[in-house]
Residue frames relative to the residue before (quaternion, step in Angstrom):
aa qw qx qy qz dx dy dz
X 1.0000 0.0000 0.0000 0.0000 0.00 0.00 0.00
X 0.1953 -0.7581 0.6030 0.1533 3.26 -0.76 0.95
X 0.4267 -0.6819 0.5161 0.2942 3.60 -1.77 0.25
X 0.4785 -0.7123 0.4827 0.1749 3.23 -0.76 0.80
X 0.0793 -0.8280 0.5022 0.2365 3.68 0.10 0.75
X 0.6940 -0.4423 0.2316 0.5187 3.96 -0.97 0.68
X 0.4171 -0.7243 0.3783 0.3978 3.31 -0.99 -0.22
X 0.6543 -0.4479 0.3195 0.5188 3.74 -0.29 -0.52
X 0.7315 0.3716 -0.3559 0.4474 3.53 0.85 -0.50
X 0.4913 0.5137 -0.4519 0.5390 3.82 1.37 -0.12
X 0.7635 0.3875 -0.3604 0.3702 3.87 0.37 -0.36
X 0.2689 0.5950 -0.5459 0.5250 3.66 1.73 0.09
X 0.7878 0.2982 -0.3213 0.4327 3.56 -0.78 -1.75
X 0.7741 0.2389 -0.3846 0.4426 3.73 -0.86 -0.55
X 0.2706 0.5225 -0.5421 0.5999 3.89 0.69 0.51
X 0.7976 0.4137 -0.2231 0.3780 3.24 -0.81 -1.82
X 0.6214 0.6123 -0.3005 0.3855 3.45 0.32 -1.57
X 0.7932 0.3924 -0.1301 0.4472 3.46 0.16 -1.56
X 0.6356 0.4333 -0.4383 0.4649 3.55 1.00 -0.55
X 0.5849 0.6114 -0.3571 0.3956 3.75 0.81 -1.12
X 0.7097 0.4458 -0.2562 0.4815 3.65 1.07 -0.84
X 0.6919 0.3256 -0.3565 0.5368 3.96 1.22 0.16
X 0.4136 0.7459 -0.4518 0.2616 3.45 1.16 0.80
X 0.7826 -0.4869 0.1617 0.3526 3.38 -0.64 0.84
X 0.5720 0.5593 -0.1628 0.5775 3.22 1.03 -1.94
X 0.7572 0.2755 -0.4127 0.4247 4.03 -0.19 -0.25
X 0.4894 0.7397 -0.4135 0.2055 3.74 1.38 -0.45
X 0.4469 -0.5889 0.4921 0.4597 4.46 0.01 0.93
X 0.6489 -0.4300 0.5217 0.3492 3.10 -1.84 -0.56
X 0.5783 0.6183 -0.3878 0.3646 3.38 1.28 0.25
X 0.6170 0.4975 -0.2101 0.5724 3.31 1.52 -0.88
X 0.5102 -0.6646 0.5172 0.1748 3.23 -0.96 1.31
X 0.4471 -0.7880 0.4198 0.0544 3.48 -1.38 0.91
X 0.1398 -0.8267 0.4208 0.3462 3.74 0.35 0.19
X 0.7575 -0.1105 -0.0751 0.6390 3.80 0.82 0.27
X 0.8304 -0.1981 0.3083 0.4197 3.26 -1.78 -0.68
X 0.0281 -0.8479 0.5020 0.1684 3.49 -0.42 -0.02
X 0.6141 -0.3394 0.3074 0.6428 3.84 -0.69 -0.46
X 0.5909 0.5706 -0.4518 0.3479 4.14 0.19 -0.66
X 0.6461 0.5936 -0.2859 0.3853 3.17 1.29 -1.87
X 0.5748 0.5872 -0.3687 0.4346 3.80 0.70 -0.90
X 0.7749 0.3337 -0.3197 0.4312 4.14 0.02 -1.52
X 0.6770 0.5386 -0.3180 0.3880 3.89 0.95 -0.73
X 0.3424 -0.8314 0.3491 0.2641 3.08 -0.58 1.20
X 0.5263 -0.5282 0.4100 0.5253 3.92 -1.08 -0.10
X 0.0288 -0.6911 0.7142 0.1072 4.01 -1.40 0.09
X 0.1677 -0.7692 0.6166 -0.0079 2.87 -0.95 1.24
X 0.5846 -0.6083 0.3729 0.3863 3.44 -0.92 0.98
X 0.4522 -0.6358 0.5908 0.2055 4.20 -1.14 0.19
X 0.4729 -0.6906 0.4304 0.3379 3.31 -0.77 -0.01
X 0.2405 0.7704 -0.5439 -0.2298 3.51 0.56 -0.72
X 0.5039 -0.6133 0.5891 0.1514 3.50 -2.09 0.56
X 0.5422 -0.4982 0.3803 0.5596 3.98 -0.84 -0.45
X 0.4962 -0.6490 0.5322 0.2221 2.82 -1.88 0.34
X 0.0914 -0.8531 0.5110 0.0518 3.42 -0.92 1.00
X 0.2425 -0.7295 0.5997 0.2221 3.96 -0.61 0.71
X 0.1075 0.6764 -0.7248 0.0743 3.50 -1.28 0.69
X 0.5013 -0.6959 0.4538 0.2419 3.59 -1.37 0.78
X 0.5644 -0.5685 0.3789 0.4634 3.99 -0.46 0.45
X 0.4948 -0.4511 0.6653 0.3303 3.33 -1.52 0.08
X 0.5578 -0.5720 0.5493 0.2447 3.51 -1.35 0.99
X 0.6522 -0.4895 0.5089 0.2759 3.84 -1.23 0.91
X 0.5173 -0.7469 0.3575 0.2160 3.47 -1.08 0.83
X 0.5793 0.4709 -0.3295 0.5781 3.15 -0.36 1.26
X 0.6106 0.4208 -0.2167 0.6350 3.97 1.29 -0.61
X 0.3059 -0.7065 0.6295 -0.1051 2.73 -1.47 1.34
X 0.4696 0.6411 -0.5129 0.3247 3.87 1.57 0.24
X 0.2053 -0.6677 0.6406 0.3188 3.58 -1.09 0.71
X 0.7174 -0.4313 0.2879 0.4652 3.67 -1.32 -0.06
X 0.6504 0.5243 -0.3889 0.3884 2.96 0.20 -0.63
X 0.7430 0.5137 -0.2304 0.3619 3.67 1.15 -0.22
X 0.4858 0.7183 -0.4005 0.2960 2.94 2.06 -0.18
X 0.5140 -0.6595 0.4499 0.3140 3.34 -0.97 0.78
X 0.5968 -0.5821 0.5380 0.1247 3.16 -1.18 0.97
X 0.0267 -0.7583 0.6291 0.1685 4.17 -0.64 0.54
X 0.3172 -0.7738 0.5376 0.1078 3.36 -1.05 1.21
X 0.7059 -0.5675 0.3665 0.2127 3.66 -1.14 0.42
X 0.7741 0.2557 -0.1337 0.5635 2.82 1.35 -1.54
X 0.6732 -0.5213 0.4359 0.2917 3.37 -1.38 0.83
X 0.6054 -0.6047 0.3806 0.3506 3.96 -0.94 0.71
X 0.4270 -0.6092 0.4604 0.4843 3.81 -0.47 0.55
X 0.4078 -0.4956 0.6386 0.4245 3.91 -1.84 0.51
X 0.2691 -0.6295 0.7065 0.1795 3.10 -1.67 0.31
X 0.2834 -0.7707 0.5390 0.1875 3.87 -0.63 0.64
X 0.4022 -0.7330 0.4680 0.2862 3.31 -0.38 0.88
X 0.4870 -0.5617 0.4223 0.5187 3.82 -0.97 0.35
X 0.3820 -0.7225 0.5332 0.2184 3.32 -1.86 0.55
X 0.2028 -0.8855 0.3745 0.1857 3.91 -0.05 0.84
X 0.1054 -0.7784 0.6188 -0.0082 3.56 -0.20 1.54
X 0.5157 -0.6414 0.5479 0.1501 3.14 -0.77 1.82
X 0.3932 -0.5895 0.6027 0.3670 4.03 -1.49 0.26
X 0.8062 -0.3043 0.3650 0.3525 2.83 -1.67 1.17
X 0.0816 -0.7969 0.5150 0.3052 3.53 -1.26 0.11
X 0.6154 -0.5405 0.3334 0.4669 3.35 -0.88 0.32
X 0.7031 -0.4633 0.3296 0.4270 3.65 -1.68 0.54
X 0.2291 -0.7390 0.5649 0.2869 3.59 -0.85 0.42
X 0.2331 -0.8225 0.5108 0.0913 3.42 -0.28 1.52
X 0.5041 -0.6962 0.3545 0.3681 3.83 -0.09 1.48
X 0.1664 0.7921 -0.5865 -0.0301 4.05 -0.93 -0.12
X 0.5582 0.5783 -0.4113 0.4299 3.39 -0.66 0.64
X 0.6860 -0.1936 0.5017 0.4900 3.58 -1.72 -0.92
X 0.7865 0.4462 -0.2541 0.3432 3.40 -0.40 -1.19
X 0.7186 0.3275 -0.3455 0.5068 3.47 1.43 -0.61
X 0.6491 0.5462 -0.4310 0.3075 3.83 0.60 0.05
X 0.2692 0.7248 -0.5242 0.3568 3.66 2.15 -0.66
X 0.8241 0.3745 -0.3933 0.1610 3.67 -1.88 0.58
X 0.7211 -0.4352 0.1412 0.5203 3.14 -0.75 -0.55
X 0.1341 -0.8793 0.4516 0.0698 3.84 -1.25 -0.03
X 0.0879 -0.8343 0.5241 0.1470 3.57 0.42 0.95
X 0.5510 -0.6252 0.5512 0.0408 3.61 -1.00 1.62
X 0.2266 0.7159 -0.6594 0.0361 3.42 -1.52 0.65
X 0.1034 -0.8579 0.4967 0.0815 3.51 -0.18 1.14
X 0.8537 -0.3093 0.0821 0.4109 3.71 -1.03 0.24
X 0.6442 0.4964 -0.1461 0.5632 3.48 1.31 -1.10
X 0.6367 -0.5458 0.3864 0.3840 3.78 0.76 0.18
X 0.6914 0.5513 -0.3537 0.3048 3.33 0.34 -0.96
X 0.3620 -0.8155 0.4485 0.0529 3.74 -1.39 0.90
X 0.0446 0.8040 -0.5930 0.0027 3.47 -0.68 0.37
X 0.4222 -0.5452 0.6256 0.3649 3.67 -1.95 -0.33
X 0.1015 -0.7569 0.6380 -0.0988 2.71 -1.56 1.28
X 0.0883 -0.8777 0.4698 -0.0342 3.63 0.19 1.36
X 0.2064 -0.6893 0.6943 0.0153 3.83 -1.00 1.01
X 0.0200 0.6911 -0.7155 -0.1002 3.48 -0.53 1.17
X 0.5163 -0.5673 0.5696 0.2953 3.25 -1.75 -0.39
X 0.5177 0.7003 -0.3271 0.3669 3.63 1.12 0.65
X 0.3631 -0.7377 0.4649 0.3284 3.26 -0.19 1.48
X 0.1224 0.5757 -0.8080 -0.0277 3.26 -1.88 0.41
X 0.8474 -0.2836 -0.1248 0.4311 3.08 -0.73 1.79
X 0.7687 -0.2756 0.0340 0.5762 3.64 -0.26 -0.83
X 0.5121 0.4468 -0.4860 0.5495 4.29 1.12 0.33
X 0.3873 -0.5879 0.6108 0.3624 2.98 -1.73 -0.76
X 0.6598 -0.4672 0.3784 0.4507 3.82 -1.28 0.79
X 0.0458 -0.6036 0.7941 0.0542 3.78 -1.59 0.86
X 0.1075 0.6510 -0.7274 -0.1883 3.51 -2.03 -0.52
X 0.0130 0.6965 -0.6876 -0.2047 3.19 -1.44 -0.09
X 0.4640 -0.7423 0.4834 -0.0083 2.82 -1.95 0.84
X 0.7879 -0.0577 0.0351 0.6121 3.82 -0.22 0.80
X 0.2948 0.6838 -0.6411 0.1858 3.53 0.60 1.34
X 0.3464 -0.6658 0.5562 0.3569 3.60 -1.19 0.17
X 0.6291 0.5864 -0.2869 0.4220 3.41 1.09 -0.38
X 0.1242 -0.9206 0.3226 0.1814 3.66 0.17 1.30
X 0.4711 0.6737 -0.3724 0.4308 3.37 0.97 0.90
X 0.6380 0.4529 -0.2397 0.5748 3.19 1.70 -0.83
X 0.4708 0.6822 -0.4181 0.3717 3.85 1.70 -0.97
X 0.8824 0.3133 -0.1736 0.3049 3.07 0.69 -1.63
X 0.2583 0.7316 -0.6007 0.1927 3.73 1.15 0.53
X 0.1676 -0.8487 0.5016 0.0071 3.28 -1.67 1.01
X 0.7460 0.1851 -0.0074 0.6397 2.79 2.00 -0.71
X 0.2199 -0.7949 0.5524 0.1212 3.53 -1.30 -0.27
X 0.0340 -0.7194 0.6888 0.0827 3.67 -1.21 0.27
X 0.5410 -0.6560 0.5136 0.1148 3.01 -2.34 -0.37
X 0.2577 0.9108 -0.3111 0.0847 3.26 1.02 -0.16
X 0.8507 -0.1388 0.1577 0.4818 3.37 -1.24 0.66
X 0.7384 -0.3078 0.2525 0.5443 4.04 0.85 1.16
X 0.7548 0.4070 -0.2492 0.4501 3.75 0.66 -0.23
X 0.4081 -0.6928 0.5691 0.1721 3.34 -1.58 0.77
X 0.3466 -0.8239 0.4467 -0.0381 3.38 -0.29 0.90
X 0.2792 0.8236 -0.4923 -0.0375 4.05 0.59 0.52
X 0.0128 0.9170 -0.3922 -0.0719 3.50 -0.90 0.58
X 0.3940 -0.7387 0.3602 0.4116 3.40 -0.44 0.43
X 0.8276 -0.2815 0.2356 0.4246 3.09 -1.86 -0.56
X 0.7496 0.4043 -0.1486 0.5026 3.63 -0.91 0.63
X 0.5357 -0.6533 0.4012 0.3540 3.85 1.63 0.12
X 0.3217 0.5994 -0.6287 0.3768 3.91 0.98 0.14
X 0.3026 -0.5232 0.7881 0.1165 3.47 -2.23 0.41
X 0.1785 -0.7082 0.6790 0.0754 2.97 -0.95 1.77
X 0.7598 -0.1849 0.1713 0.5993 3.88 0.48 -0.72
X 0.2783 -0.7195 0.6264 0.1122 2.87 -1.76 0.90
X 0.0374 0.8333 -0.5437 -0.0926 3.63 -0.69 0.66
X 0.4697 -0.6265 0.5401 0.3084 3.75 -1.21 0.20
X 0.3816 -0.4782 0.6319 0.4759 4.18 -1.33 -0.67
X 0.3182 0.4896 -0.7919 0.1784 3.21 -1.65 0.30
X 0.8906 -0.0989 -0.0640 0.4393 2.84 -2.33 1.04
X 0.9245 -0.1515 0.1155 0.3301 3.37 -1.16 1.32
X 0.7588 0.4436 0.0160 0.4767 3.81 1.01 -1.23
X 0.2281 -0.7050 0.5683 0.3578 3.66 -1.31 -0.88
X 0.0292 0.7817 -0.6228 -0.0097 3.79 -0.48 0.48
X 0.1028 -0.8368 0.4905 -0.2206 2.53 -1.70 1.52
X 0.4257 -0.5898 0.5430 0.4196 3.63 -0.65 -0.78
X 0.4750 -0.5660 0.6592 0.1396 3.41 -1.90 0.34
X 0.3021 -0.8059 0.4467 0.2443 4.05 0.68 0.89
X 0.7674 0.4944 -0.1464 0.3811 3.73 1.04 -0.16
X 0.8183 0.0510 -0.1893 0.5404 2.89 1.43 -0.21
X 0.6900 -0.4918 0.3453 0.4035 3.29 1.85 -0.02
X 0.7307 0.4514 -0.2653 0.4381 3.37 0.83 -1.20
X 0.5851 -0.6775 0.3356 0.2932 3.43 -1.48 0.99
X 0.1148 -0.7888 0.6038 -0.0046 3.15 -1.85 0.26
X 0.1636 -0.8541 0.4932 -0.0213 2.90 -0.52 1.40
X 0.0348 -0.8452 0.5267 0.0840 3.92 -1.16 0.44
X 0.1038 0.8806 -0.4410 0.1388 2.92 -0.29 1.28
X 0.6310 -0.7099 0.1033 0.2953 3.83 -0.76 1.10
């Protein structure tokens, strides 16, 4: 096998090639130029400006404002202090001094005119249109037989079997005082 050496028209082009690559026009800005060239034509000229000092000045306030500089506010880093609003601690209230039904409900130790003492209980169970009472070891046999109770207009109502009023009494001081409906004579109930 013989080698074929190139021919003459393959050594033209890579000639050509290589010369096209030490033409001017590919030459950087480092390589010095012998004149104007076709590039030199599309690039325009710049020509240095003049320039003058620099000077700082603050804007003129927006139209309609009336702040000179010296008045412009100043923005601070730190966030505004909180202010806590005041806290309002109502006065103390007075004792709540029980009144009604709801305060007479429990037990009650009795003492009618003649000294003598018994239990007297005020539930809060309905029994028909009062609420259930009893008493206990009274000598007095009007107060023995109390079965029931009410509220009324400030007053304690006890009664027996059959809707009789044994005694009405009122609150005052600490207790309830009253009357015996039969004979008049007083009664007191107290805790």
């Amino acid at each position: 096998m013989s080698r074929q050496l190139p021919t003459t028209a393959a050594l033209i082009a890579i000639a050509a090639s290589l010369g096209a690559c030490a033409s001017p026009r590919f030459d950087g800005p480092s390589r010095g130029r012998a004149g104007p060239g076709p590039q030199a034509a599309l690039e325009p000229s710049i020509s240095a400006i003049p320039s003058g000092p620099v000077t700082s000045e603050p804007l003129a306030p927006p139209p309609g404002a009336s702040a000179a500089p010296s008045e412009v506010p100043v923005a601070s880093a730190a966030p505004p202090p909180v202010v806590a609003e005041p806290v309002y601690v109502p006065p103390p209230a007075p004792p709540v001094v029980a009144s009604g039904r709801s305060s007479v409900v429990g037990g009650w130790n009795a003492k009618d005119a003649t000294g003598a003492t018994c239990k007297v209980s005020l539930s809060s169970a309905p029994a028909l249109d009062l609420y259930k009472a009893s008493a206990a070891n009274c000598p007095n046999k009007d107060l023995a037989k109390v079965s029931a109770w009410d509220f009324r207009d400030g007053e304690v109502y006890l009664y027996q079997p059959g809707g009789t009023v044994a005694a009405r009494l009122r609150q005052g001081g600490g207790g309830l005082d009253g009357a015996l409906s039969k004979s008049g004579a007083s009664l007191s109930l107290v805790r």
